[in-house]
C-alpha positions, 0 to 999 in steps of 0.5 A: 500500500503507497500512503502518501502526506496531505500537504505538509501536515503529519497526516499520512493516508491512504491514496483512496479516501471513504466519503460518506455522504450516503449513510443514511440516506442511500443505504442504512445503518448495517450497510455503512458499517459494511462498507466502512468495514470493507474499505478499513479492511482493504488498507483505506485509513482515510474517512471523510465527513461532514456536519451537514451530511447526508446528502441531499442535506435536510434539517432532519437528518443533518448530522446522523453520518457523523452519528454513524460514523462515530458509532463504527469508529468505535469498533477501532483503535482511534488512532489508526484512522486518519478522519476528516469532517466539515464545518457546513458552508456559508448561508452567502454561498452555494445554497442556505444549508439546513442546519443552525436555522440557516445562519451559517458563516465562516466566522468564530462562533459558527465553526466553534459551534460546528466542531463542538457537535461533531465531536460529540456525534463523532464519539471522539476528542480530535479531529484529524482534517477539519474543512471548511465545506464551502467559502464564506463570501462575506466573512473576512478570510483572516477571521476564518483562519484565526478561528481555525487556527484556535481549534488547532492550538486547542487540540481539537483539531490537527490540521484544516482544509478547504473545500469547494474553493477557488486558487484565489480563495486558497492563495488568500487563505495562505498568505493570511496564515503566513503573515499572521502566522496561522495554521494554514488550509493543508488541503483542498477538496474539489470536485475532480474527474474526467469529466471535470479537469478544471482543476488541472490548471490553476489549482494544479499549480497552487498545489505544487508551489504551495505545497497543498493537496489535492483531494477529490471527490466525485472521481466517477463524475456523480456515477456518470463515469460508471456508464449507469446512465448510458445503459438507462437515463432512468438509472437508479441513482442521486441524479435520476432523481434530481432531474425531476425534483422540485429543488431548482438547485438539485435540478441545475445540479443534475443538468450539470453531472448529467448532460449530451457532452457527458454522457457521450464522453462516458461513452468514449470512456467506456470503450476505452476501458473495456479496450484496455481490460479495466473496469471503467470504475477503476480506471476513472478512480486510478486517473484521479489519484495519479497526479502528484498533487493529490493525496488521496481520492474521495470514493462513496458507496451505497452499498459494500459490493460497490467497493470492490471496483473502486478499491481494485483502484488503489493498485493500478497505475494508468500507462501513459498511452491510455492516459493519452487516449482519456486526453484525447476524448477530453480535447474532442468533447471539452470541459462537458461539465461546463 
């Protein structure tokens, strides 16, 4: 097993990650524990989580991953699993997020607030990586990082990371830790797949020269990269059920992961991959961990049968004549997520 450093920080991972944004959502409480079981059992050390989970986020059930994940985390020696959690975005940001009547900020009262509950439902005293999920647009970023770095002098939390965010954001991030000296974001985790390679420029070079970490999430494109929905529009999954709901903000989102350009790069991929003897799963996962500034690839699971592709990921190494073909579908069919 290759384990690999998030930025410059202790943390010492495993090169794929297990999300859980599923529990309890997609799959219940037996299920998760399965797949948590299954990825910790195959070598995966690194687990990923937020406050604001499952998704799609409701004031109902907001919290229960953690709830779940601190339950599971409790069958193991604490200090063997590298867990990471998130302080839910701004109410200025993306969307109003069901949680602390949709008041969030990134300010010192709501991330104090935030990591207080994780802990509590996370069954744990420290958190290894606390992220902030989305940025705040309002909020100056210096009070951002002196709330952070608060937790981190307090123990509470070892390192801290972004999410959902830009170079700039980042960079700006970074010069308020230097200069105030700060702890500073180790991480930053986007969205990241074949089907979106935005990342592969700026923030590319924001990880090298900075020498942050790149974690991504949605590696499979939001289970697009799977060919499900090639084989069956109706498919079931997140986004079969986004295209028709109410939520203009699942609908958009759903038009976004699940359109012409991508669906007919998936079909390209597909061929590729059956070409060159892999699973498109695995093929689409080996692609997003390769780069040198990631550290680690976030995978999700609604049940522990669906790993087995995923994780057959952590030991494959793309040839640079495949990686040339995935290149090639990308320059006929560019940036398909928009």
């Amino acid at each position: 097993m290759e384990y690999r450093y998030i930025g410059r920080s202790g943390l010492r991972v495993s090169p794929i990650c297990m999300g859980t944004m599923t529990f309890p959502g997609q799959c219940d409480e037996k299920e998760a524990f399965a797949i948590l079981d299954k990825a910790y059992e195959a070598g995966v050390n690194f687990f990923d989580t937020a406050e604001l989970y499952p998704v799609p986020p409701s004031e109902t059930l907001a919290g229960r991953t953690e709830e779940i994940v601190g339950r599971w985390l409790k069958t193991k020696p604490r200090e063997s699993v590298i867990l990471a959690s998130k302080v839910a975005g701004a109410a200025s940001g993306w969307f109003v997020p069901p949680i602390r009547h949709g008041l969030t900020a990134m300010d010192r009262f709501h991330i104090e607030r935030a990591v207080e509950g994780s802990l509590k439902r996370l069954g744990t005293d420290y958190i290894d990586l606390y992220q902030m999920h989305w940025p705040d647009t309002v909020v100056p970023i210096e009070e951002t990082m002196r709330a952070f770095d608060a937790l981190v002098q307090s123990g509470k939390v070892r390192y801290v990371g972004t999410s959902n965010d830009t170079a700039r954001g980042t960079m700006k991030s970074l010069m308020v830790s230097k200069y105030e000296k700060l702890s500073r974001f180790e991480s930053i985790q986007n969205n990241f797949s074949l089907l979106n390679r935005r990342d592969l420029t700026e923030i590319a070079a924001l990880c090298r020269e900075e020498q942050i970490s790149l974690l991504p999430y949605s590696p499979l494109g939001g289970g697009v990269l799977s060919g499900k929905y090639n084989q069956d529009i109706r498919a079931q999954g997140r986004f079969s059920d986004y295209v028709k709901s109410p939520n203009k903000r699942q609908r958009l989102m759903a038009a976004r992961f699940l359109n012409d350009k991508t669906l007919a790069s998936t079909q390209e991929y597909l061929r590729i991959a059956a070409e060159a003897g892999l699973h498109p799963v695995t093929m689409a996962i080996a692609w997003s961990k390769q780069f040198d500034f990631v550290a680690s690839t976030i995978i999700g699971a609604t049940s522990a049968a669906q790993l087995d592709d995923s994780l057959a990921a952590m030991e494959v190494t793309l040839p640079a004549e495949l990686l040339q073909k995935l290149d090639e579908v990308h320059a006929k069919i560019l940036y398909p997520m928009g």
